[in-house]
C-alpha positions, 0 to 999 in steps of 0.5 A: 512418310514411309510407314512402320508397317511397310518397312516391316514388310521389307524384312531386312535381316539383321546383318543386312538392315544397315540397308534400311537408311539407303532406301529411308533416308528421310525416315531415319533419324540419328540419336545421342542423349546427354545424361546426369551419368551412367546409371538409368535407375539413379540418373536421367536425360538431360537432353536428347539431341536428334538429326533428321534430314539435315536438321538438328533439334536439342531436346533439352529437361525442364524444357523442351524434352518430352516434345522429342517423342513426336520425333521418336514415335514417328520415325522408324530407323534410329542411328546411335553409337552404343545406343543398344547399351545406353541410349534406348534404356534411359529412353525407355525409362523415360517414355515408358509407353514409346515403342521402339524403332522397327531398325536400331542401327547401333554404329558401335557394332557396324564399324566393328564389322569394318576394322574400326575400333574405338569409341565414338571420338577416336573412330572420328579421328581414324576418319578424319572428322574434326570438331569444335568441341574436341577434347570434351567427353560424357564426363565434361557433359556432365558438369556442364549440365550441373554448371547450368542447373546450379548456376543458369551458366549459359555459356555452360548450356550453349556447350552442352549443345554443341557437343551434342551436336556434334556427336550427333552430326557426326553419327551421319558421316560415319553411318555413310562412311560404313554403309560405302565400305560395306556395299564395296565389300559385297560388290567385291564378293559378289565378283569373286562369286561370278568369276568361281563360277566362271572358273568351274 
């Protein structure tokens, strides 16, 4: 595993540290949490769902949740959709002590960077990208987790998963989608750079 501290001293600056996952695949993990809604001070995680090198693992409260931090407190680049405004600060009200990524890519802003808009599901859509949970957003997630807590409805907690999940799995086909379209963009302005120097 590629240390904190080496990936520090790479010093990616911060339009330039989308860089950081082609050198560290392995050492970047992808992040969505599900909550009981959208206030950090009055609700909490109800489960943290995290994709590292081909694997998802769902962290799910009263369960399984505080295990997450091995997870977190050892891999350096964190990958979100809008995580710089919702997922890091109901994590770090939960884990107090965690520290924070080196490098947060938050694709919210990166597909902004290429003419993407929209949330997440509508950019998966511009891109292609189908799911099984299609039609399903926070609000959905949100019962769902009531349904389990109240009446231990499986089949509820089975698609609280899923949808994250997919949420989560999808955060990868995006991130690769924007990193190809941004080193084509750098490749095609270093060319234009070459040749004005040719022309002079």
């Amino acid at each position: 595993m590629i240390t904190k501290y080496y990936i520090k001293e790479f010093e990616f600056s911060e339009r330039d540290k989308w860089k950081a996952y082609i050198y560290f695949p392995s050492d970047t993990l992808f992040l969505d949490i599900e909550t009981e809604g959208i206030s950090k001070e009055l609700n909490e995680i109800t489960l943290i769902g995290i994709y590292k090198q081909g694997k998802y693992i769902p962290f799910i409260k009263d369960m399984n949740l505080e295990k997450a931090l091995k997870y977190l407190d050892t891999t350096p680049i964190w990958v979100t959709f809008g995580g710089e405004n919702f997922d890091l600060p109901f994590i770090k009200k939960k884990f107090p002590f965690l520290e924070m990524p080196i490098i947060h890519l938050d694709l919210f802003f990166l597909t902004r960077r290429i003419g993407l808009k929209g949330g997440l599901k509508k950019i998966e859509k511009q891109l292609g990208i189908n799911r099984k949970t299609d039609g399903m957003n926070g609000y959905h997630a949100v019962k769902l987790w009531k349904k389990w807590t109240r009446f231990k409805d499986k089949e509820a907690l089975r698609k609280l998963i899923l949808y994250n999940k997919e949420d989560v799995k999808n955060l990868k086909k995006i991130l690769d989608y924007v990193i190809n379209k941004l080193l084509f963009e750098e490749e095609r302005n270093e060319k234009e750079g070459h040749e004005g120097i040719i022309k002079i």
